[in-house]
C-alpha positions in Angstrom: 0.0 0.0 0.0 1.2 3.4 -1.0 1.9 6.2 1.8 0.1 9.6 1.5 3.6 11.1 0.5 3.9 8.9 -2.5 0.0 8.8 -3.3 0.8 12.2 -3.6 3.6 12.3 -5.9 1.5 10.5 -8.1 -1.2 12.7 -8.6 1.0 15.2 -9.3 3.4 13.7 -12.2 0.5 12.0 -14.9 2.7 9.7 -17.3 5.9 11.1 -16.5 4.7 14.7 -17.4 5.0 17.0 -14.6 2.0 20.1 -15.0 2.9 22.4 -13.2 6.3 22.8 -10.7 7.1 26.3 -8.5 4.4 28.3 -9.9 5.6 27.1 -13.8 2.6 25.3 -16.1 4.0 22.9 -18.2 1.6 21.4 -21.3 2.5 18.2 -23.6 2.6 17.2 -27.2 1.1 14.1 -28.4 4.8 12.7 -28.8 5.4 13.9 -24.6 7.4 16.7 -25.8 7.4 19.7 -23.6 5.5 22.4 -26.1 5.0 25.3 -23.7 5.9 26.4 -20.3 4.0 29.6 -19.0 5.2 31.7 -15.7 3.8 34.5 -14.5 5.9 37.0 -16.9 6.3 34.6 -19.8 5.0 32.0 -21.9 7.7 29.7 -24.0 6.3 27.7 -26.6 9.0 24.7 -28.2 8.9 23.8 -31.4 9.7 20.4 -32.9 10.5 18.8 -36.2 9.4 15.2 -37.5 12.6 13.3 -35.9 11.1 15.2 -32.9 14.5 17.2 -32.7 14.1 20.6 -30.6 14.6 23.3 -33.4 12.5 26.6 -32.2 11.8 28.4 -29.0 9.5 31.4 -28.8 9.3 33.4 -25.9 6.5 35.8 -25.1 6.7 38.4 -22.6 4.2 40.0 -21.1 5.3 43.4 -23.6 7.0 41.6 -26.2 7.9 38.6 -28.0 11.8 36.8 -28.4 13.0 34.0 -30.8 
């Protein structure tokens, strides 16, 4: 039988994806690919290509957008 500690833990990370970790939301691709992280001043969104290498990341502030 699992202890509340580790009862926990599993409600928090769903199939090895972690939603949300120190105030960070994380969301999943299809493939389990990390495709956007959001913080209170940013959002990052990751971009992927078919051999599901890592080959873009956007960054939006809350006044402006990086890439």
């Amino acid at each position: 039988m699992l202890n509340r500690t580790a009862l926990h833990l599993l409600f928090l990370i769903r199939c090895n994806k972690l939603p949300s970790f120190r105030g960070c939301k994380y969301q999943y691709d299809a493939h389990g690919h990390i495709s956007s992280k959001q913080t209170t001043g940013s959002t990052q969104y990751y971009h992927y290509d078919a051999e599901h290498h890592l080959i873009e990341l956007c960054i939006e502030e809350l006044d402006c957008t990086h890439r």
